[in-house]
mmCIF file of the N, C-alpha and C atoms, coordinates in Angstrom:
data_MODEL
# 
_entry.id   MODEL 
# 
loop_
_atom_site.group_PDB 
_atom_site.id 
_atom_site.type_symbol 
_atom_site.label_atom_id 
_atom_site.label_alt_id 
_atom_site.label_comp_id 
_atom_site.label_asym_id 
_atom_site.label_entity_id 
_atom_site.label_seq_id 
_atom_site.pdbx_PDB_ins_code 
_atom_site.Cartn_x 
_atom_site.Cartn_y 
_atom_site.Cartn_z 
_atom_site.occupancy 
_atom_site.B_iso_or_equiv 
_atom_site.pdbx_formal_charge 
_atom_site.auth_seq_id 
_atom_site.auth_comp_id 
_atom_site.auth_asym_id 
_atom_site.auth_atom_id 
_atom_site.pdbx_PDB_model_num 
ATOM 1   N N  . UNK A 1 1  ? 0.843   -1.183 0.000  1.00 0.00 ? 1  UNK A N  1 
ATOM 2   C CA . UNK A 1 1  ? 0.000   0.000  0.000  1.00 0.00 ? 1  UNK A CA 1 
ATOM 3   C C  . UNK A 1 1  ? 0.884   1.240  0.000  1.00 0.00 ? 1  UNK A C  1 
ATOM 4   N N  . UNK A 1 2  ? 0.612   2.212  -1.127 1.00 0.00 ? 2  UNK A N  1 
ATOM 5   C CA . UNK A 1 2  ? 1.455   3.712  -0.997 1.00 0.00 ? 2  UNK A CA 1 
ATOM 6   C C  . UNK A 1 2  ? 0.688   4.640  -0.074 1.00 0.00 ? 2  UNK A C  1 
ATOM 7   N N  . UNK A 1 3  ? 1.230   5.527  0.382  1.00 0.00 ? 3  UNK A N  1 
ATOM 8   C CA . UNK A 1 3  ? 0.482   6.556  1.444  1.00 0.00 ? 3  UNK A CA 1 
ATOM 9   C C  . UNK A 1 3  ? 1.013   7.640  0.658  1.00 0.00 ? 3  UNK A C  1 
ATOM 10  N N  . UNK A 1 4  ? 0.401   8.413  1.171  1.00 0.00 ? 4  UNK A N  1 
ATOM 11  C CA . UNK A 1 4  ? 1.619   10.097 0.754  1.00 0.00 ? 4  UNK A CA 1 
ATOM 12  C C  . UNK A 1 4  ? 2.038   10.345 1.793  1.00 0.00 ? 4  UNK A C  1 
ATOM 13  N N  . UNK A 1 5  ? 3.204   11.276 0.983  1.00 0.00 ? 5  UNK A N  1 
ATOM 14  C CA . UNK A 1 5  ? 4.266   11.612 2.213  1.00 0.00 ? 5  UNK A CA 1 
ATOM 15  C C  . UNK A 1 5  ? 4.404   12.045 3.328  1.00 0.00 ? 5  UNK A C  1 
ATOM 16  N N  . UNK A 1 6  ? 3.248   13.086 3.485  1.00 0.00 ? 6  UNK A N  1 
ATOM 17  C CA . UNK A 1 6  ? 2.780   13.537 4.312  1.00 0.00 ? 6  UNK A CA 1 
ATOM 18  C C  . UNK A 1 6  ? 2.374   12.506 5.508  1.00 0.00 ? 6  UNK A C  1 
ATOM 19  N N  . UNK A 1 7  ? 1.555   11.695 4.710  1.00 0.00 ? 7  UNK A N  1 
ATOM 20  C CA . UNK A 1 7  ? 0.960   10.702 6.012  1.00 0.00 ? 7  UNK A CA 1 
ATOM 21  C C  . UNK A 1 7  ? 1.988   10.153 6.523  1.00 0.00 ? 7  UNK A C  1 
ATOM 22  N N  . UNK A 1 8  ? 2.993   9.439  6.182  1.00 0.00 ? 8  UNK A N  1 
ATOM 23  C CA . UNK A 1 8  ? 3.780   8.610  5.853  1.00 0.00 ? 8  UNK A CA 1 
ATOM 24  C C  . UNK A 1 8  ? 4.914   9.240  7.303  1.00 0.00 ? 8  UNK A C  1 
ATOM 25  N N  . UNK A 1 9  ? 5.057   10.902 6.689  1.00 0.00 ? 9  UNK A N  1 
ATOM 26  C CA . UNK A 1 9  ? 6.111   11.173 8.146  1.00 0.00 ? 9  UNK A CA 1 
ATOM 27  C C  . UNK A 1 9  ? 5.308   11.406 9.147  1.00 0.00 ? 9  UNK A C  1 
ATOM 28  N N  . UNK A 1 10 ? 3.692   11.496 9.233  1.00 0.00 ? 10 UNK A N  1 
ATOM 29  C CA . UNK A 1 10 ? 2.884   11.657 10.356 1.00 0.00 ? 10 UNK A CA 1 
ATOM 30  C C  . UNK A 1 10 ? 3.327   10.142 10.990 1.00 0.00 ? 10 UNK A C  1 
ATOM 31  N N  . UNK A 1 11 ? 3.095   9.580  10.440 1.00 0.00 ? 11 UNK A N  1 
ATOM 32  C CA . UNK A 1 11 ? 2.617   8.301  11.028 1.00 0.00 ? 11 UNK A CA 1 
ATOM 33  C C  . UNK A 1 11 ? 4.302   7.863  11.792 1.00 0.00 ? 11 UNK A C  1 
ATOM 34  N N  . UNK A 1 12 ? 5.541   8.064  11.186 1.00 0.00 ? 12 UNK A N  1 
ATOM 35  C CA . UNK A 1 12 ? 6.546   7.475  11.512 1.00 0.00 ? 12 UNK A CA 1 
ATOM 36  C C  . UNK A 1 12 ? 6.666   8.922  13.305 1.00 0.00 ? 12 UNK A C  1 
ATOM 37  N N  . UNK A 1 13 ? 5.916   9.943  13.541 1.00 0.00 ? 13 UNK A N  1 
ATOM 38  C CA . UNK A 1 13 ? 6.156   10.325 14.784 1.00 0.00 ? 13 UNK A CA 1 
ATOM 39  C C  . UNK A 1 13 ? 5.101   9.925  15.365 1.00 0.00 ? 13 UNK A C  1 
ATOM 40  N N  . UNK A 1 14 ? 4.634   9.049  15.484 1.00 0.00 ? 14 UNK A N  1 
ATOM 41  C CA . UNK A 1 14 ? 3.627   8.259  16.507 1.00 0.00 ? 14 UNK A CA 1 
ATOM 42  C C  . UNK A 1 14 ? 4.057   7.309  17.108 1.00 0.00 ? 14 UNK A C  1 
ATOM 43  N N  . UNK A 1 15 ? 3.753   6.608  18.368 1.00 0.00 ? 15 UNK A N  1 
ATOM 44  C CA . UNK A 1 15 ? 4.505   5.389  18.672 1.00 0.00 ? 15 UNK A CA 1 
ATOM 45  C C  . UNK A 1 15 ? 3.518   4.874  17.964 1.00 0.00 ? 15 UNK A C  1 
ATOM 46  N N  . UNK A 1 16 ? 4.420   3.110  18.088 1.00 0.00 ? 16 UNK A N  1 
ATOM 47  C CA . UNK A 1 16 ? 4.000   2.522  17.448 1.00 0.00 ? 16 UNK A CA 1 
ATOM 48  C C  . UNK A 1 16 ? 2.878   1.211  18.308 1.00 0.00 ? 16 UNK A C  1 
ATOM 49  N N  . UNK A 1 17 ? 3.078   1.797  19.797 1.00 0.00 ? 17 UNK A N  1 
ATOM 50  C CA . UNK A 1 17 ? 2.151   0.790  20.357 1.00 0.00 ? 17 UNK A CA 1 
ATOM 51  C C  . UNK A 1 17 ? 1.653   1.551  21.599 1.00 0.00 ? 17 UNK A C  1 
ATOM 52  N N  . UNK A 1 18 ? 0.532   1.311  21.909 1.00 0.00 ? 18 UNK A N  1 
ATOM 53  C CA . UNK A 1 18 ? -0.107  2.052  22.806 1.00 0.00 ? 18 UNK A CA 1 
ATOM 54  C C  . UNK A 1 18 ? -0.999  3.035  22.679 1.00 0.00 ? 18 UNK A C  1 
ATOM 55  N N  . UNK A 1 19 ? -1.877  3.425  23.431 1.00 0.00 ? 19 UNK A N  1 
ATOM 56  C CA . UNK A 1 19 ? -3.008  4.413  22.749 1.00 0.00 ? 19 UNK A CA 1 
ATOM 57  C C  . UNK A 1 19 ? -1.769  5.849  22.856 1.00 0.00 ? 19 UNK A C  1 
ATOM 58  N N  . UNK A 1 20 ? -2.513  6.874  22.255 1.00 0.00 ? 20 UNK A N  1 
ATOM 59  C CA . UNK A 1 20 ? -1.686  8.271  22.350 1.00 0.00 ? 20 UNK A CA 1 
ATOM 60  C C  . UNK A 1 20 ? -2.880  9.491  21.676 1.00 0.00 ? 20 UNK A C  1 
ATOM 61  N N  . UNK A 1 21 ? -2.452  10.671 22.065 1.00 0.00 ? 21 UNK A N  1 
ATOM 62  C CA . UNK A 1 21 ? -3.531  11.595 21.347 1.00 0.00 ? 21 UNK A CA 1 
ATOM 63  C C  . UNK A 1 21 ? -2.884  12.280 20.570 1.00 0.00 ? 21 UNK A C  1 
ATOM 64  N N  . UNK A 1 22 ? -3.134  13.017 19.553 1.00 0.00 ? 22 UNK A N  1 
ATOM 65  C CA . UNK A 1 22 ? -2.160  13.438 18.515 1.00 0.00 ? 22 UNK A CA 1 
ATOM 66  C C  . UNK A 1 22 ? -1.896  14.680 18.957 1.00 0.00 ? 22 UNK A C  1 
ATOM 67  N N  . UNK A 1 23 ? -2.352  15.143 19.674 1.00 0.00 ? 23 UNK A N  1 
ATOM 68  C CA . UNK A 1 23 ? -1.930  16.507 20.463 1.00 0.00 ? 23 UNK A CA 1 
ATOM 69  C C  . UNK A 1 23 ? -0.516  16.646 21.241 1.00 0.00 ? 23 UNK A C  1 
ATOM 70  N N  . UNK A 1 24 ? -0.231  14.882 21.688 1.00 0.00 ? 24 UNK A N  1 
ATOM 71  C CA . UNK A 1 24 ? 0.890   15.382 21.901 1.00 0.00 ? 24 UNK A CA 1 
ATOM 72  C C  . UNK A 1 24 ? 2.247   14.968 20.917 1.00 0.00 ? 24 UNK A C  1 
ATOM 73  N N  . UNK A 1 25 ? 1.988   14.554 19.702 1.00 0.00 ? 25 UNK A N  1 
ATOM 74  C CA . UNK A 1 25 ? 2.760   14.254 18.871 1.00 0.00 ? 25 UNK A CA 1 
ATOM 75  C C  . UNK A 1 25 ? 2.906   14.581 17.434 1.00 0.00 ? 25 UNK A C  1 
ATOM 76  N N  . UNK A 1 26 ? 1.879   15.709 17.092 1.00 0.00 ? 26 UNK A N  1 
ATOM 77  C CA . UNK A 1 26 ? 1.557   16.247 16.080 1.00 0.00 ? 26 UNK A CA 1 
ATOM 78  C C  . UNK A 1 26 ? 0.642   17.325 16.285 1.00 0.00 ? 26 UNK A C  1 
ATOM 79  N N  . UNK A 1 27 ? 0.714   18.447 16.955 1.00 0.00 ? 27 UNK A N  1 
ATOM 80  C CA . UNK A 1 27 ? -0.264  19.531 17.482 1.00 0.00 ? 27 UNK A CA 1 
ATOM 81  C C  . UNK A 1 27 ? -0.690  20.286 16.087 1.00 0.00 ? 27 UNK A C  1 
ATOM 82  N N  . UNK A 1 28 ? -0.022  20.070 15.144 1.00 0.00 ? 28 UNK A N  1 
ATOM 83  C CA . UNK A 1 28 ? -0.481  21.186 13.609 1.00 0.00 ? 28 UNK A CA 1 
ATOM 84  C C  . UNK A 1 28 ? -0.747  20.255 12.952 1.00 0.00 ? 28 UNK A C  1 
ATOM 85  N N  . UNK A 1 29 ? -0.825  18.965 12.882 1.00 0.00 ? 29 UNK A N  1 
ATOM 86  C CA . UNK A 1 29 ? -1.486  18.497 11.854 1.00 0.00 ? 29 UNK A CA 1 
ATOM 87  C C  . UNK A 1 29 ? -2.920  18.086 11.735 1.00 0.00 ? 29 UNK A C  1 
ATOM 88  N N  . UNK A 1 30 ? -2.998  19.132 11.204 1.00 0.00 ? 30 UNK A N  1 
ATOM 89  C CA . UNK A 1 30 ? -4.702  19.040 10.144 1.00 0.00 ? 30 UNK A CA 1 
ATOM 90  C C  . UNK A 1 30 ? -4.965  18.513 8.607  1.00 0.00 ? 30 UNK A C  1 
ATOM 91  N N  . UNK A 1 31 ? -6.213  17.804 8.961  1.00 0.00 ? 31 UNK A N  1 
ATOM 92  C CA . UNK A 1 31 ? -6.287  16.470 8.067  1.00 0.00 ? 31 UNK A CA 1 
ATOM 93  C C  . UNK A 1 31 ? -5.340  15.304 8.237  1.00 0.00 ? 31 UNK A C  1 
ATOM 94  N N  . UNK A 1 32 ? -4.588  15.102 9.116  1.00 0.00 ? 32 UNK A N  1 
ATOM 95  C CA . UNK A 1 32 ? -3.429  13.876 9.381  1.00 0.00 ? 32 UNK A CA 1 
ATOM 96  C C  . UNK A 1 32 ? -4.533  12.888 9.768  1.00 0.00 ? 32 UNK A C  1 
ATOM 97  N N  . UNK A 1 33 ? -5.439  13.167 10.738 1.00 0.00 ? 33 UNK A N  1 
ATOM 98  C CA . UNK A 1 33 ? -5.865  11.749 11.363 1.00 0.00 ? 33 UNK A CA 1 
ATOM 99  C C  . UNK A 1 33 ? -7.112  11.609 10.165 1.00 0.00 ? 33 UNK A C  1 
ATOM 100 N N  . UNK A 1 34 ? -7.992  12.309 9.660  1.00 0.00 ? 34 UNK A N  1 
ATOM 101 C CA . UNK A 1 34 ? -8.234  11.660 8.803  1.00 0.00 ? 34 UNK A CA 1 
ATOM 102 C C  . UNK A 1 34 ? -7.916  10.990 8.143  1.00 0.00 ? 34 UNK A C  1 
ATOM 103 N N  . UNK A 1 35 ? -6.736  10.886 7.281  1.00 0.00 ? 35 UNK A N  1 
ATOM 104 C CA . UNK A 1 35 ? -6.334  10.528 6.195  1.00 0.00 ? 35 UNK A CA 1 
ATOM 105 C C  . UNK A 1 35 ? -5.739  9.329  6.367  1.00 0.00 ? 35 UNK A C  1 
ATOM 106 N N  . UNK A 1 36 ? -5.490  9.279  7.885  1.00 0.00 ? 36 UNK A N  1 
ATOM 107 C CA . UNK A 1 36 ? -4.275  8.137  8.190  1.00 0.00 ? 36 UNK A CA 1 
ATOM 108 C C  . UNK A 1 36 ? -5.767  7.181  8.689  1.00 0.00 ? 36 UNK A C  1 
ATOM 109 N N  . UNK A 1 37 ? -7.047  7.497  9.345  1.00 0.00 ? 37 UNK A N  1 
ATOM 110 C CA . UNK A 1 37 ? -7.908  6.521  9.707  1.00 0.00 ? 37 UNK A CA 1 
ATOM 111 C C  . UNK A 1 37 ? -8.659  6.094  8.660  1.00 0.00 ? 37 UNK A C  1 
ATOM 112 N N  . UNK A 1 38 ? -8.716  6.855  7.176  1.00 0.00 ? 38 UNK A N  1 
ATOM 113 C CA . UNK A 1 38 ? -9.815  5.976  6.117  1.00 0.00 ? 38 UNK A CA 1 
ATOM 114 C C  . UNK A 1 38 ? -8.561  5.372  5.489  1.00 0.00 ? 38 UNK A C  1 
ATOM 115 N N  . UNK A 1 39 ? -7.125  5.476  5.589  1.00 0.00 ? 39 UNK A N  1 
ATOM 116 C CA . UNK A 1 39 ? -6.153  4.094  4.947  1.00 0.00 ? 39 UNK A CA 1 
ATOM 117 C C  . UNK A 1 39 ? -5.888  2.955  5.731  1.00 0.00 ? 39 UNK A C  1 
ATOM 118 N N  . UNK A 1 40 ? -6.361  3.122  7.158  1.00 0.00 ? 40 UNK A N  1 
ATOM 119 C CA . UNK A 1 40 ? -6.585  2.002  8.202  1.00 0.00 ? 40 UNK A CA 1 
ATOM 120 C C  . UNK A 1 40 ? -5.215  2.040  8.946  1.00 0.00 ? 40 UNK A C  1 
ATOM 121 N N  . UNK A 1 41 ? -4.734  2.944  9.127  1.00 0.00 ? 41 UNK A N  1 
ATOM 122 C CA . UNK A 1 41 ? -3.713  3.127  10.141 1.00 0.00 ? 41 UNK A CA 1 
ATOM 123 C C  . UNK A 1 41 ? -4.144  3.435  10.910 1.00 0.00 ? 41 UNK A C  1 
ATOM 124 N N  . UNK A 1 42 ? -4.756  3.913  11.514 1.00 0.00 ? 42 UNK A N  1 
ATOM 125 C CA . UNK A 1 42 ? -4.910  4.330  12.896 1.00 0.00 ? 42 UNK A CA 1 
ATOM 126 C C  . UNK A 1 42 ? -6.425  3.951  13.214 1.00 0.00 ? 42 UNK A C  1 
ATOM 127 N N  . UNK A 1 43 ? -6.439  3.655  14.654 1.00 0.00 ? 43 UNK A N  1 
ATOM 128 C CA . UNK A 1 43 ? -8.134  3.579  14.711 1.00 0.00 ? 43 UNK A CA 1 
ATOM 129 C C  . UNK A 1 43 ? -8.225  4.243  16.747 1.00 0.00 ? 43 UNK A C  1 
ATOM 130 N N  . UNK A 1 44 ? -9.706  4.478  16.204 1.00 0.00 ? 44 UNK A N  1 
ATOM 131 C CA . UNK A 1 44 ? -10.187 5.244  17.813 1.00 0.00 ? 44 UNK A CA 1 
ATOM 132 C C  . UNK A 1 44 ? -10.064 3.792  18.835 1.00 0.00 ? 44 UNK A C  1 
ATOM 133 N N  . UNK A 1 45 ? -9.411  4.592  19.911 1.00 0.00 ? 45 UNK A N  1 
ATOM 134 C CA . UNK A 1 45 ? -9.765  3.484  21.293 1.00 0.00 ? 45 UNK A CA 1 
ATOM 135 C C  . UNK A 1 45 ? -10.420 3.392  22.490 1.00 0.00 ? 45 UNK A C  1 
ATOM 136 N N  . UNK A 1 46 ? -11.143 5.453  22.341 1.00 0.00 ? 46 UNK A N  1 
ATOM 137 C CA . UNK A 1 46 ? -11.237 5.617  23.319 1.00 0.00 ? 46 UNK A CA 1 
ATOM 138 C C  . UNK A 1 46 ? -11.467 7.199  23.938 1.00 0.00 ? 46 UNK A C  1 
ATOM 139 N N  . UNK A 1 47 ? -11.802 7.717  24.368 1.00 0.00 ? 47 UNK A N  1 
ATOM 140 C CA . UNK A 1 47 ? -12.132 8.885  24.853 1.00 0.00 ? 47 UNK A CA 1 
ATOM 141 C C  . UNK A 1 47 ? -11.779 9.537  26.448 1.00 0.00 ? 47 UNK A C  1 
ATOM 142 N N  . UNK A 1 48 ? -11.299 10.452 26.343 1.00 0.00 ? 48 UNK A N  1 
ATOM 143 C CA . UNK A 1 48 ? -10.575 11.361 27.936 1.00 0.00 ? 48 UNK A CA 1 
ATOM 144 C C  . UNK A 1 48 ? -11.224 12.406 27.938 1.00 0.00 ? 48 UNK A C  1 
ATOM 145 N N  . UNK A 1 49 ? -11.702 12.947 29.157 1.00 0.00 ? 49 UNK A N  1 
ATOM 146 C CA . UNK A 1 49 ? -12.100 14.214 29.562 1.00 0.00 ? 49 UNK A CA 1 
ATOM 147 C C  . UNK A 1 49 ? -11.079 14.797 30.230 1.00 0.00 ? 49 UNK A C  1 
ATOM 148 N N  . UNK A 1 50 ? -10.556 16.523 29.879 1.00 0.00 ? 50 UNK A N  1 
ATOM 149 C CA . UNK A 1 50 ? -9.715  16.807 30.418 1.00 0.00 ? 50 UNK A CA 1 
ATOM 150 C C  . UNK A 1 50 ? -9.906  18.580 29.934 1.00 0.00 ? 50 UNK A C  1 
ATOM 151 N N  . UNK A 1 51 ? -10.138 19.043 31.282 1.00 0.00 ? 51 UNK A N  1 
ATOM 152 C CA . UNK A 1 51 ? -10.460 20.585 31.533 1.00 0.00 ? 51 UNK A CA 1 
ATOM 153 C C  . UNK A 1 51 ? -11.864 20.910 30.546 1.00 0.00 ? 51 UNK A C  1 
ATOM 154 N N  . UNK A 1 52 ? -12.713 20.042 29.973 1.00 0.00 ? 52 UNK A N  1 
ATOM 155 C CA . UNK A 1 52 ? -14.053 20.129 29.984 1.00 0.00 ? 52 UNK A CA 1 
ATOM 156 C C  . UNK A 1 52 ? -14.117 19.804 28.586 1.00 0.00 ? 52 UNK A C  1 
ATOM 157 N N  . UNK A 1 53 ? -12.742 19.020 27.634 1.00 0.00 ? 53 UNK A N  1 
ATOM 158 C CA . UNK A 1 53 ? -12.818 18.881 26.303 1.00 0.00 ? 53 UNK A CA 1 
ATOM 159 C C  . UNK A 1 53 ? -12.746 17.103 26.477 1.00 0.00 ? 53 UNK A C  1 
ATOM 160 N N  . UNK A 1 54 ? -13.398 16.903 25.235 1.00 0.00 ? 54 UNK A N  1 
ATOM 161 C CA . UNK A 1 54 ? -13.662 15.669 25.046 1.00 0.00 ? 54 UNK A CA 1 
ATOM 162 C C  . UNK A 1 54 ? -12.378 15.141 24.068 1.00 0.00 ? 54 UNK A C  1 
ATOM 163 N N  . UNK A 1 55 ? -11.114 14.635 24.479 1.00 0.00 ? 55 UNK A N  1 
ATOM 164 C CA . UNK A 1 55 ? -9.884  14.084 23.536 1.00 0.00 ? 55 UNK A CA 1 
ATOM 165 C C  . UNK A 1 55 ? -10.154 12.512 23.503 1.00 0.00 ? 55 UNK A C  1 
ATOM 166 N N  . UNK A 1 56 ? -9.867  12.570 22.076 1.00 0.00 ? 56 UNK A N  1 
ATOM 167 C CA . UNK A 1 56 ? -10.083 10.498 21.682 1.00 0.00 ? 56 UNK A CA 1 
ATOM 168 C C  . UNK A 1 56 ? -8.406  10.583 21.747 1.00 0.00 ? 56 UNK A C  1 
ATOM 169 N N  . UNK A 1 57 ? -8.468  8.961  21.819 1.00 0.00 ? 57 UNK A N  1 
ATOM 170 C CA . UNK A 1 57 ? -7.335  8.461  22.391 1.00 0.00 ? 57 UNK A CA 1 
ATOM 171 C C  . UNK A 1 57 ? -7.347  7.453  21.023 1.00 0.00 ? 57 UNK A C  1 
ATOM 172 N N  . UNK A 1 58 ? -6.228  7.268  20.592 1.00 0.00 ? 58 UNK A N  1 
ATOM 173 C CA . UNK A 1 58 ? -5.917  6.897  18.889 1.00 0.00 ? 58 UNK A CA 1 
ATOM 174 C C  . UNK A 1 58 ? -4.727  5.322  19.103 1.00 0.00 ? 58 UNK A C  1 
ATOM 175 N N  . UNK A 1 59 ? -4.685  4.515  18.562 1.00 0.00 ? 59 UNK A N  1 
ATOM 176 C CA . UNK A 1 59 ? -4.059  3.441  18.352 1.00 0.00 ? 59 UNK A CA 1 
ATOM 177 C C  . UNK A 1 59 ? -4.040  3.424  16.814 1.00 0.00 ? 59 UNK A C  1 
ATOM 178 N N  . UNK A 1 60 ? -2.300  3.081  16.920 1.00 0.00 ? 60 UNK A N  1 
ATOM 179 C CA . UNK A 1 60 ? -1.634  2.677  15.331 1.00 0.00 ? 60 UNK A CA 1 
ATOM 180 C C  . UNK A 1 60 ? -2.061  0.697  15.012 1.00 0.00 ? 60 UNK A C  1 
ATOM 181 N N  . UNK A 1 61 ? -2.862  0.722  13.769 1.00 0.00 ? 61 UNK A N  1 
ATOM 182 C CA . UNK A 1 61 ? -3.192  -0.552 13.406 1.00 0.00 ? 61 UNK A CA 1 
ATOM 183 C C  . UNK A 1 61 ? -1.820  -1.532 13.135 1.00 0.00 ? 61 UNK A C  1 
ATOM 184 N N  . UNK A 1 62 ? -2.206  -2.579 12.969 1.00 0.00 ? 62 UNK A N  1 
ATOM 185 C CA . UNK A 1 62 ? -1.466  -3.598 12.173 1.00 0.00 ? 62 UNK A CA 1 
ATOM 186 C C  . UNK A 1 62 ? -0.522  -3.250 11.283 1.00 0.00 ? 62 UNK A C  1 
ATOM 187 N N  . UNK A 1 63 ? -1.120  -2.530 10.398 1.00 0.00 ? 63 UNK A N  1 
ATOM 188 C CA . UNK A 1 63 ? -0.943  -1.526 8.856  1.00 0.00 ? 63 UNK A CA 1 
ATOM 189 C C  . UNK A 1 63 ? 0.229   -0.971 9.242  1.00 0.00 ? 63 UNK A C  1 
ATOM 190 N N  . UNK A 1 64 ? -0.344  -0.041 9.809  1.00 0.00 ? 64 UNK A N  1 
ATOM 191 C CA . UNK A 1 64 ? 0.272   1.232  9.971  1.00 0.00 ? 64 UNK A CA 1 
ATOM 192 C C  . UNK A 1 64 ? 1.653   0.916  10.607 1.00 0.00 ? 64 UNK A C  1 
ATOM 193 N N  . UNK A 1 65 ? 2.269   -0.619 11.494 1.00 0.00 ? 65 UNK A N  1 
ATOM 194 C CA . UNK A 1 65 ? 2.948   -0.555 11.603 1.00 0.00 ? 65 UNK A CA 1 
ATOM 195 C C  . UNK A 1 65 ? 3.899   -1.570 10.986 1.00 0.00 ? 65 UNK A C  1 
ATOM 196 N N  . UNK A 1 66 ? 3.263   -2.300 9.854  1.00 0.00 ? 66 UNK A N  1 
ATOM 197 C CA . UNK A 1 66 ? 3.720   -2.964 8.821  1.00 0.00 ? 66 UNK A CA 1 
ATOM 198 C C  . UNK A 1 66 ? 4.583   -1.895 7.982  1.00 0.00 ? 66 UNK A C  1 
ATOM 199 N N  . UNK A 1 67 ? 3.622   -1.085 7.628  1.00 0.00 ? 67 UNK A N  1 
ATOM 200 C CA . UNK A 1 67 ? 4.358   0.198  6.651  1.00 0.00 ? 67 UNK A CA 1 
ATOM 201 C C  . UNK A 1 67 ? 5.566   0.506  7.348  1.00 0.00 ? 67 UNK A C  1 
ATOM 202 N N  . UNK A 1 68 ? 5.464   0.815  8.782  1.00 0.00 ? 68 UNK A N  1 
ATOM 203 C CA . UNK A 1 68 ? 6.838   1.130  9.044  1.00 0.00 ? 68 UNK A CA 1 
ATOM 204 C C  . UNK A 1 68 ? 8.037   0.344  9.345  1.00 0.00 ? 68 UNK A C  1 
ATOM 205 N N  . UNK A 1 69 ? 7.524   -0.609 9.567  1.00 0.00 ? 69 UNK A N  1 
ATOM 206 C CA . UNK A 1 69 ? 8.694   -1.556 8.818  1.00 0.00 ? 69 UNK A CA 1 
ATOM 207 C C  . UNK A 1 69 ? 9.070   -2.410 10.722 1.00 0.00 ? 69 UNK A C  1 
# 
């Protein structure tokens, strides 16, 4: 599977195991988690309340860490 590049260096600053929120590993990227959840890299795990905002909590698929090797 090709990604674009973009996704491609999103995805290589994520860990690769464990839930995480992209806030703390990508704070400017807009459109990243889209793009990376309809190619099946990433999927929701989960939801945090914190100072009255609702943050999902994100896990890297199978995929996503096949691609990276």
């Amino acid at each position: 599977m090709k990604i674009p590049a973009r996704q491609k260096e999103a995805l290589r600053a994520l860990p690769a195991t464990g839930p995480f929120l992209f806030r703390d590993y990508l704070p400017d990227a807009k459109g990243v988690v889209v793009g990376l959840r309809r190619a099946g890299l990433i999927r929701k795990v989960g939801f945090r309340r914190e100072k009255g905002y609702r943050l999902t909590s994100w896990e890297m698929t199978d995929e996503g860490r096949r691609i990276l090797g």
